[in-house]
C-alpha positions as CSV (number, residue, x, y, z in Angstrom):
1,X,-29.5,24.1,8.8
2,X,-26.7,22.3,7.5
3,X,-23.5,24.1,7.5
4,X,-22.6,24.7,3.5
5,X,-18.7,23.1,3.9
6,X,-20.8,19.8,4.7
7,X,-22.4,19.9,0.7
8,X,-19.5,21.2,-0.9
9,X,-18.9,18.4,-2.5
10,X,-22.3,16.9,-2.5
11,X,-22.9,14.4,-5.5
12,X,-19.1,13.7,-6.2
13,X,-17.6,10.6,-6.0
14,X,-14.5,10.5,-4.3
15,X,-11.6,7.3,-5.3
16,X,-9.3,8.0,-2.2
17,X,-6.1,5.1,-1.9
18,X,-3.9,4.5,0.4
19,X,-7.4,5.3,2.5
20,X,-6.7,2.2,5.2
21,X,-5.2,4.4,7.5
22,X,-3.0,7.7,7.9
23,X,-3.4,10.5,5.8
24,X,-5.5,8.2,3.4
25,X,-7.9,7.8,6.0
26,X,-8.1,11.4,7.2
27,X,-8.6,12.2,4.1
28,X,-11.5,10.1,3.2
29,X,-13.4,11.0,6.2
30,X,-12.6,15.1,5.8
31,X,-14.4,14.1,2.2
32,X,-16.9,12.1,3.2
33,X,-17.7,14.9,5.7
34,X,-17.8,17.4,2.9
35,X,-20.6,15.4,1.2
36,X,-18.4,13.2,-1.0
37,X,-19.6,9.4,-1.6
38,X,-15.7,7.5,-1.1
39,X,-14.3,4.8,-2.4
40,X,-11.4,3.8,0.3
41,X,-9.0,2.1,-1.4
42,X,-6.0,0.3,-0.3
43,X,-4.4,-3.4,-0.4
44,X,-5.1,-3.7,3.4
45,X,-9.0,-4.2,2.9
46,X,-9.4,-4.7,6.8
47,X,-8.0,-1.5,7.2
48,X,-10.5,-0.3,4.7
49,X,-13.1,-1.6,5.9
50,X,-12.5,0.5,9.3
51,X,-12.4,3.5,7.7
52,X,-15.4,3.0,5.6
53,X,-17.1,2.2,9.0
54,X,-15.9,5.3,10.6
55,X,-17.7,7.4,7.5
56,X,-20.5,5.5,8.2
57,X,-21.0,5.9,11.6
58,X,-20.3,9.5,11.5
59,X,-23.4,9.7,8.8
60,X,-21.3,9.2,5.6
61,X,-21.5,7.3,2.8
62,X,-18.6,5.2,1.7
63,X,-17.0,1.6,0.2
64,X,-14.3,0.1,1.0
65,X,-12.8,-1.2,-2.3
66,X,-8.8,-3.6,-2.7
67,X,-6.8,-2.5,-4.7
68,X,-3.4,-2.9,-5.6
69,X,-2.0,0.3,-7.6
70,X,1.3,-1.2,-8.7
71,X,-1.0,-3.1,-11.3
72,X,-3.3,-1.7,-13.8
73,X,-5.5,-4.0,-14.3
74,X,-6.0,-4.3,-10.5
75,X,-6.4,-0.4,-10.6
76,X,-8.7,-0.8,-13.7
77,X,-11.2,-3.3,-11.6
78,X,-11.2,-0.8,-8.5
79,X,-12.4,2.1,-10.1
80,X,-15.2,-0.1,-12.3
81,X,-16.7,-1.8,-9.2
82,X,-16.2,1.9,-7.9
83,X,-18.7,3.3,-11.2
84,X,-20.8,0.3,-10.4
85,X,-21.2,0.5,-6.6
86,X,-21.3,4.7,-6.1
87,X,-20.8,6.3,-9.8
88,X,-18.2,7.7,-12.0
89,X,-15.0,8.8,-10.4
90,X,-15.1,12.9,-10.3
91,X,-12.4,13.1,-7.6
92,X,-9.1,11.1,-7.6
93,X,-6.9,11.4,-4.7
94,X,-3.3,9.7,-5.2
95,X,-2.4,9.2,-1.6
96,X,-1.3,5.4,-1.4
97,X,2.4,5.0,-0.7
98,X,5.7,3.6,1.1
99,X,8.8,4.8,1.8
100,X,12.2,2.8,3.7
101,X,15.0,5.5,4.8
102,X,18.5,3.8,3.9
103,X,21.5,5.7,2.5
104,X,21.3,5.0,-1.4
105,X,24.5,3.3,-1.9
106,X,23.1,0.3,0.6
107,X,19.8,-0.1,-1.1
108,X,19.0,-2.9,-3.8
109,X,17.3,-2.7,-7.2
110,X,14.9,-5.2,-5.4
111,X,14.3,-2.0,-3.1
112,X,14.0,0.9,-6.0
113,X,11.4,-1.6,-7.8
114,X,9.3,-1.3,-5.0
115,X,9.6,2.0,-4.3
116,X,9.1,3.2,-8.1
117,X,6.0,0.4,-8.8
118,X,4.1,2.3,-5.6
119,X,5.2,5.8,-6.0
120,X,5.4,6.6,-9.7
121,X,3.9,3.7,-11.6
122,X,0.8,3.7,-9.2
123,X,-0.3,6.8,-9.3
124,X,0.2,6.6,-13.2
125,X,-1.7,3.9,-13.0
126,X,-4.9,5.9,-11.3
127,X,-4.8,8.5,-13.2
128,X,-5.3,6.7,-16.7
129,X,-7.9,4.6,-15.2
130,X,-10.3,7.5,-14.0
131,X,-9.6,9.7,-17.1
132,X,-12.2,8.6,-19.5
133,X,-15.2,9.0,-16.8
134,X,-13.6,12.3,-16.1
135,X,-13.0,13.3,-19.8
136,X,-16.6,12.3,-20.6
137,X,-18.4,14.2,-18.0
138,X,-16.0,17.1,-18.8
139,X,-14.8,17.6,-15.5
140,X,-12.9,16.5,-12.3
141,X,-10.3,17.1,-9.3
142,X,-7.1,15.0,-8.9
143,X,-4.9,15.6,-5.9
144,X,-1.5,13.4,-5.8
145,X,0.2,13.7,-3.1
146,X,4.1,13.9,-3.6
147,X,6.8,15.3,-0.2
148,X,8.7,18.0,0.8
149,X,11.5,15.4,-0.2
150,X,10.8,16.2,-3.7
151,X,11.6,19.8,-3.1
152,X,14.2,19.6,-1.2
153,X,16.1,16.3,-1.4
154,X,16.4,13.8,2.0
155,X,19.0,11.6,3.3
156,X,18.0,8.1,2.7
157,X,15.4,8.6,0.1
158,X,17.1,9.0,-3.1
159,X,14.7,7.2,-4.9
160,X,11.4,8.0,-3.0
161,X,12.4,11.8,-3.3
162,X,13.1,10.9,-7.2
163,X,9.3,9.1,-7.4
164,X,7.9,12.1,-5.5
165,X,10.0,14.6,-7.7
166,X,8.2,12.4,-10.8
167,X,4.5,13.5,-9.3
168,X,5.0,17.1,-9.4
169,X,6.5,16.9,-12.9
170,X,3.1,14.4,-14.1
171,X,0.9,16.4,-12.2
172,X,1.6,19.9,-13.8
173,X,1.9,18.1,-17.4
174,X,-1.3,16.4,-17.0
175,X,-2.7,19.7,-15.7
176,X,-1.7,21.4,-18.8
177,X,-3.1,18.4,-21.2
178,X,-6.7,18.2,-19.2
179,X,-7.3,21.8,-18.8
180,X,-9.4,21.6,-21.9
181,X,-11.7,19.4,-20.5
182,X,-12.2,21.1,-17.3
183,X,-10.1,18.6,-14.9
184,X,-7.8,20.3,-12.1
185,X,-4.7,18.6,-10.9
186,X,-2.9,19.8,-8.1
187,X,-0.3,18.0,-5.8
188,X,0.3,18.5,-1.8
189,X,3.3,18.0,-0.3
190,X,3.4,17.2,3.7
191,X,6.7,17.1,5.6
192,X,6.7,14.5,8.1
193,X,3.4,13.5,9.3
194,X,2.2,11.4,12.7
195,X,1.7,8.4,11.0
196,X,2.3,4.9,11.5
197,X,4.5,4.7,8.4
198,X,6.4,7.5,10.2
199,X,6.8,5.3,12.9
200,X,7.9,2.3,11.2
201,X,10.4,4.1,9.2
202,X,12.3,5.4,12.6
203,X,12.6,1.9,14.1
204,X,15.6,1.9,12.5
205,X,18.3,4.3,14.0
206,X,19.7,5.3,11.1
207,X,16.0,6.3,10.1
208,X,15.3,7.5,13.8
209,X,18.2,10.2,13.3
210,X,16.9,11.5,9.5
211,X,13.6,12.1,10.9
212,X,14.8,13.8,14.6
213,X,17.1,16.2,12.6
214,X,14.0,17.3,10.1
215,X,11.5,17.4,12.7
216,X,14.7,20.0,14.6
217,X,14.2,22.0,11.2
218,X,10.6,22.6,11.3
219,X,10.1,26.3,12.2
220,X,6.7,25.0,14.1
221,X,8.7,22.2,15.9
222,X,6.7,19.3,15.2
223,X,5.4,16.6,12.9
224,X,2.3,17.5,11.0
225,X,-1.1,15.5,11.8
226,X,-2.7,13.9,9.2
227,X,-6.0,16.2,9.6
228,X,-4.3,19.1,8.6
229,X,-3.0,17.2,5.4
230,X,-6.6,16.0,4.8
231,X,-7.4,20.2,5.0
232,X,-5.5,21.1,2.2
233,X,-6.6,18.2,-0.1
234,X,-10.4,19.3,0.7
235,X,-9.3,22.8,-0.4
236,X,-7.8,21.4,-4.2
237,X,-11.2,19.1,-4.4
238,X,-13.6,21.6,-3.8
239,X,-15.5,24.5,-5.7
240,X,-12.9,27.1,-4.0
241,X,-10.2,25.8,-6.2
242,X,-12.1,25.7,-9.7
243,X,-9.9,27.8,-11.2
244,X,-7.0,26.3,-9.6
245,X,-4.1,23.7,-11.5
246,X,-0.8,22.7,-11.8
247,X,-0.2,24.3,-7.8
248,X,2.1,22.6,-6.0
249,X,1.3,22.9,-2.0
250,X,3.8,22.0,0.8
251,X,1.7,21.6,4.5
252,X,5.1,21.2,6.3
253,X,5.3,23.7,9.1
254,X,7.4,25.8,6.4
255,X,10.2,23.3,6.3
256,X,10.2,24.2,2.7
257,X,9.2,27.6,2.2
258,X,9.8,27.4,-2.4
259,X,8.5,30.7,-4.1
């Protein structure tokens, strides 16, 4: 018999990005697992590729789709070959994003563009283009996924804490707007995660010492893995959390512990 978490989400269509590799990728395969049909998006379409492979060969099914969120039309084009290749978007997980760690007064505008165009405006950008799929089937799940350095400020990243900070406030206004037509949006926040983005932010020193002295602050003592991220997005997506919006969740290892 098939264990029941593996048709949770049987017949819904998952639009994952940032799916290429990290928590995007963990996260697409935890879905796929549950029964979701994903759409891995990212703008690193090898990447994709490998992680629509890895769904495969475990038994999933799954398409690795390019996108670039920091343009809607781009965005627009995903989620229509998307409808055209598995169906209508029900699930929309806002994972894709970049971070540099720099103290604020040395960054550049050139910097702040690119950190607001992936982390605010893309995720915008998502949203609006699943909406009407969503709206007309009167239902759906959207997860974004913000930071504990929305919650609690970081050293070097002003402006991605200030992008992250943007998702919670969107998230639980759009939760409020769709309630009506049966959408759930929720946002999880992970503290530092084993990631390769994690690992190219510390080459750095000044970046190697913000992210020693958080990991030193983690009552569990370590990063998080991007399994247990994955976890807590299948949670949001599924049936469990039907009556569930507007939540923010920190998987951090209680660096943040907000009431």
């Amino acid at each position: 018999m098939v264990p029941d978490v593996m048709i949770k989400l049987a017949g819904q269509i998952a639009f994952v990005t940032g799916a290429a590799s990290g928590i995007g990728r963990a996260i697409a395969c935890r879905l796929a697992a549950d029964g979701a049909r994903v759409a891995v998006a990212d703008l690193n379409i090898a990447g994709a590729r490998d992680t629509e492979q890895q769904i495969r060969a475990a038994g999933g099914e799954a398409v690795a789709v390019p996108v670039d969120i920091t343009q809607f039309d781009a965005v627009r084009a995903a989620v229509d070959r998307t409808r055209a290749t598995l169906g209508p978007v029900s699930i929309l997980v806002n994972n894709a994003g970049w971070d540099y760690i720099e103290p604020f007064m040395q960054n550049t505008p050139e910097l702040w563009d690119k950190l607001i165009a992936i982390n605010l405006r893309g995720p915008i950008h998502c949203c609006r283009a699943v909406l009407d799929d969503m709206v007309a089937a009167a239902g759906g799940k959207i997860v974004c996924i913000s930071s504990d350095a929305a919650r609690a400020g970081s050293s070097g990243e002003a402006v991605y804490a200030a992008c992250k900070g943007g998702i919670i406030s969107f998230s639980k206004t759009l939760a409020r707007e769709l309630a009506r037509y049966k959408i759930n949006v929720n946002v999880v926040c992970p503290g530092i995660t084993d990631t390769a983005l994690i690992k190219a932010v510390t080459e750095p020193e000044y970046g190697k010492k913000v992210i020693d002295a958080v990991v030193r602050t983690i009552p569990f003592r370590r990063m998080a893995q991007p399994e247990e991220i994955a976890a807590a997005v299948a949670f949001f997506v599924s049936p469990d959390a039907d009556f569930i919006t507007g939540q923010v969740l920190s998987v951090s290892g209680g660096l943040t512990m907000a009431g």
